[in-house]
C-alpha positions, 0 to 999 in steps of 0.5 A: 521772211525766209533767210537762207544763207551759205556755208558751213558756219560755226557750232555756236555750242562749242567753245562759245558761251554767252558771255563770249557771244555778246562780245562778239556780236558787240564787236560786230556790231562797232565794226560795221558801225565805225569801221576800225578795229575794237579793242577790249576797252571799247568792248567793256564799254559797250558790252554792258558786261562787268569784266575786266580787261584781261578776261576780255582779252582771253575771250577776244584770244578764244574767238580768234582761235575759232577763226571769227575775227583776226587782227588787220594789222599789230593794233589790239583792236581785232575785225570780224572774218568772213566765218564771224561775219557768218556766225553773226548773220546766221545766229546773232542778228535781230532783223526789224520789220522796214518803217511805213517811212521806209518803204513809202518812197519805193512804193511810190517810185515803183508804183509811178512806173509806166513800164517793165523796164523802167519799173527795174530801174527804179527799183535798182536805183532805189536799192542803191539810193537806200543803202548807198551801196550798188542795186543790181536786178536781173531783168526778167526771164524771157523764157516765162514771157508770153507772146500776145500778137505778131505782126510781118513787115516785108524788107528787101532782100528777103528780108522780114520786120518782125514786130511781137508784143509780150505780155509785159507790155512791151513791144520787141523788134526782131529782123529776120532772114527767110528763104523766099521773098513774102508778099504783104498779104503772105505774111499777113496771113502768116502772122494771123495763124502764129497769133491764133495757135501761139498767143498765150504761150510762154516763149519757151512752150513756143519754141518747144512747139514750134521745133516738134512741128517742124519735125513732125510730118509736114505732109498734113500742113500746107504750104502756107503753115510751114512758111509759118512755122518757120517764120515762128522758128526764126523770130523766137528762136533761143539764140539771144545773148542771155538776159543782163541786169540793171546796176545801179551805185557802183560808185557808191563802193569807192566810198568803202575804205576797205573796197577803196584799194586801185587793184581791188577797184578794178578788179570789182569793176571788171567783174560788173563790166563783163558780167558772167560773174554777177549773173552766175552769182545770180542765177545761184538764187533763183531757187532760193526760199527768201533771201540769200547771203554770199559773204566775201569769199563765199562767192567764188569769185576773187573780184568780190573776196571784200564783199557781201551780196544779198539777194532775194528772187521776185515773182511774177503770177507766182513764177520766178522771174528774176533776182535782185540785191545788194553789193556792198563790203562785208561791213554792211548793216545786214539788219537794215539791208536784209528786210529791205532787199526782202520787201524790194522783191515783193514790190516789184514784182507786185509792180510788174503785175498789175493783178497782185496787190503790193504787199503792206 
């Protein structure tokens, strides 16, 4: 599994030995256990190190100077900062492959999925069900859909039905406005040359396509093929609203002390409910190798400022097509969140394509 995360991050050479790094990683680890702040008797105990308190102190003093962990408040207890947070992910945590019992409910749920988007929803309610956080996934891009078949349906008022099936197996429905009234039998013969030149291409080729034809000399087309061409313009053309995702468990947050605050909320929810943020945070991880990690301020965006988000791209016929992942606070089990956004990904997109085995 490829893990691919952001930031700078912390020269774990410098200023830190390995004493100081088990107790940090110990600090870590009983922060997100427990969610309140470690003191150095907690991490004498739990350290496994034979060190007094005042030396715990000094190390704890050390790694506040480098700015990996801070005190919420006047306590001695001390929390990891988004750079801690950073440092563990990238260089302390041990992730462990997911339990056959594990994954054997998201195989089935997926597996028992009659269609693309009812297979999304699983897989965005299964990552929220397991982690008790929010599952989000972006549906597939339309731009690597192919056209199977088209069909014409005549309205009134020049108007046109058009009826196009993809290669996902879903059926779309798209009313168009043309110049002229069409006869059954004209767009008959207009769908019929659409799906012997245009099926099997991608609809982006298509629309490529199509707007080199209508620009090229229509001399050496009929009358009959530009009507079609045209036609083609209008049902695929690229002015649909950009694709949304599916999330699921938003509500699971208000679970979260630190998400819990009203304005914090409603900042979060704002942010799901208009959906730019997401979806640019998303698209930010099409290209990623495996999976990618926005820890709170990270993202850019101050509605997440609490939260981490970890994403993994899915496939389909080896083509990105999609995003998926994980919101919840900072405090996360990365190492049980992590492996099963991973094996989500993979799952789903074996479950959108029928030819690929799922991965065992």
């Amino acid at each position: 599994m490829l893990l691919k995360t952001l930031g700078g991050g912390v020269d774990i050479n410098q200023n830190l030995n390995d004493r100081s790094l088990q107790l940090f990683k110990t600090l870590v680890e009983r922060y997100i256990q427990d969610g309140q702040p470690v003191g150095s008797r907690l991490l004498s105990k739990d350290s496994d190190l034979n060190l007094s308190a005042a030396t715990i102190r000094n190390v704890m003093a050390d790694l506040e100077d480098l700015g990996l962990i801070h005190s919420p408040h006047t306590s001695a207890g001390r929390v990891p900062t988004v750079n801690g947070y950073r440092l563990f992910v990238d260089s302390l945590l041990t992730v462990k492959p997911l339990m056959q019992e594990d994954l054997l409910p998201l195989q089935t749920g997926l597996s028992n999925s009659s269609d693309a988007s009812e297979v999304i929803e699983v897989a965005s309610k299964m990552l929220s069900q397991t982690t008790r956080m929010a599952g989000v996934v972006t549906l597939p891009r339309r731009e690597l859909v192919s056209l199977r078949h088209v069909e014409f349906l005549p309205l009134s008022n020049a108007r046109v039905l058009a009826i196009f099936v993809t290669d996902e197996q879903e059926v779309h429905n798209k009313i168009i406005h043309t110049a002229k009234q069409f006869s059954p039998a004209q767009l008959q013969q207009a769908a019929n040359y659409i799906n012997s030149i245009y099926s099997g291409r991608s609809l982006a080729s298509l629309r490529e396509t199509v707007l080199y034809e209508l620009q090229a000399d229509q001399q050496k087309m009929n009358q009959e093929m530009r009507d079609a061409v045209t036609m083609a313009q209008l049902v695929f053309d690229n002015s649909q609203t950009k694709e949304d995702y599916v999330l699921s468990g938003e509500t699971n947050l208000m679970g979260f002390a630190e998400l819990a605050d009203m304005d914090r909320l409603k900042q979060l929810f704002e942010a799901f409910s208009q959906k730019r943020s997401v979806i640019h945070l998303l698209d930010q991880c099409l290209h990623a190798d495996g999976v990618q990690i926005f820890i709170g301020e990270e993202s850019g965006y101050e509605a997440f400022e609490h939260c981490s988000l970890v994403t993994s791209p899915y496939s389909v016929n080896n083509e990105v097509v999609g995003v998926l992942g994980v919101i919840g606070p900072t405090r996360m089990a990365y190492e049980k969140v992590i492996p099963f956004v991973d094996v989500t990904a993979k799952l789903l997109g074996a479950a959108l394509n029928p030819k690929t085995s799922p991965p065992s």
